[in-house]
N, C-alpha and C positions, 0 to 999 in steps of 0.2 A: 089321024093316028094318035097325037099326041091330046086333041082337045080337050079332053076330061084331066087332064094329066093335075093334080094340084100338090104342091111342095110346102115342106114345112122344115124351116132350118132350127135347131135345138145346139145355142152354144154351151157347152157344159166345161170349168175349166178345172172343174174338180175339188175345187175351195171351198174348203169346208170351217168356219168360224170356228172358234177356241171353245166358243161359251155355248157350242150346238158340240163337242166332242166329251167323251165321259171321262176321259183322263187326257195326259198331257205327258209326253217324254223330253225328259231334259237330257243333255248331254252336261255333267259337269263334270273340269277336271283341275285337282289342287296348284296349291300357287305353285309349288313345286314344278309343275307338268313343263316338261319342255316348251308344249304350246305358247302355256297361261305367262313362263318365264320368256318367251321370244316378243311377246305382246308386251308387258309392261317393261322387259328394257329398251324396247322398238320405242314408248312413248317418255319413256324416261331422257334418254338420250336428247329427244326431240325437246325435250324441255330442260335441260342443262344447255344447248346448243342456243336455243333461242334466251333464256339468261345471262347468259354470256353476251352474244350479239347485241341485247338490248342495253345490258348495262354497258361495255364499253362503244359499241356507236347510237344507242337512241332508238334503233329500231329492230325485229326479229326480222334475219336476210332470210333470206331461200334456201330451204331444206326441206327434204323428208326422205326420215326412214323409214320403208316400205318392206324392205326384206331382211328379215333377220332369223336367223337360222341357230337352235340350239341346239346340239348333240347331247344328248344324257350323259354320257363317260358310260363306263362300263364298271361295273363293281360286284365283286363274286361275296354274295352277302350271305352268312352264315349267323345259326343262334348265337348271339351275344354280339355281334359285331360284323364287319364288312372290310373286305382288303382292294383295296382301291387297284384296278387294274389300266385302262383307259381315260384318258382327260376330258373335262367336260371343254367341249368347244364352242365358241359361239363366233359367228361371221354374221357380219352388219356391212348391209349393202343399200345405197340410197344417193342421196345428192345435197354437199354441203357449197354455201359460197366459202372457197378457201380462205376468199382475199377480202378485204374491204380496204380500199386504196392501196395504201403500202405496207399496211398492216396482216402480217398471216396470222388465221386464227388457229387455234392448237387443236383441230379438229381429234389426234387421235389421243390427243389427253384427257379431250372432254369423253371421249367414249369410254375408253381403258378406265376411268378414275369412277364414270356412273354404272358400267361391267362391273368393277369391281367393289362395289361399294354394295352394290344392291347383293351379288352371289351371299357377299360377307351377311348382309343381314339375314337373309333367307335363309342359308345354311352358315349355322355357328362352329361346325365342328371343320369344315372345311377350310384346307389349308391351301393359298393360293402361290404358290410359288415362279410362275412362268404365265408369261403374255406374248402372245403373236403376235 
C-alpha cells in the first residue's frame, strides 16, 4: 500500500535577509518617549551604582536594573502652552548589594539624584518639586 510512497520535507522559517527586502521599517521613538526615557535611566543608574561601588570598595557588586517603569504625567496642552495636570512618575525595580561589610550604600540617593539630574537635562522647563 505504502511502497511507492516517497516524501519530501521543505523547512521554510520565513527569513527573509535585509538586503533581499525593498525597504526597511524602523520603529523610532524621541528621547523624550517614556520608553527611550525608562532605558537610558535604567542604564544610567546602573552606572552611578557601579561608580560608587568601585570607587569606594574597588570593585562594581551586584546589581541590575532591569525594570523600570516611566509614566508620561498628564498635561492638558493648549496653543502657546500646557497646564500640568498629572506627575511624571517613574518606579525602578531591580536588585542592588545594600551592604558591603558594614558599610550601607545610599542606594536610593544614588537613584533619586541620576532621576533627577537626567529629567532636569532633558526637560529644562520642568519643575521638580516631590520624590517618592
Amino acid at each position: 500500500m505504502f511502497q511507492n510512497l516517497t516524501s519530501e520535507i521543505v523547512v521554510d522559517n520565513g527569513c527573509i535577509f535585509p538586503d533581499e527586502n525593498p525597504f526597511e521599517i524602523v520603529e523610532r521613538k524621541g528621547i523624550g518617549h517614556p520608553d527611550t526615557l525608562a532605558d537610558s535611566l535604567a542604564e544610567l543608574i546602573s552606572i552611578e551604582y557601579s561608580k560608587y561601588t568601585l570607587h569606594k570598595f574597588g570593585a562594581i557588586l551586584h546589581h541590575h536594573v532591569d525594570k523600570l517603569y516611566v509614566r508620561g504625567g498628564k498635561w492638558d496642552v493648549y496653543d502657546g502652552g500646557a497646564d500640568f495636570r498629572k506627575p511624571i512618575k517613574v518606579m525602578v525595580n531591580g536588585r542592588f548589594s545594600y551592604k558591603f561589610g558594614s558599610h550601607t550604600i545610599p542606594i536610593e540617593e544614588i537613584v533619586e539624584s541620576t532621576v533627577i539630574n537626567r529629567l532636569k537635562k532633558l526637560f529644562l522647563f520642568l519643575k521638580i518639586t516631590q520624590i517618592q
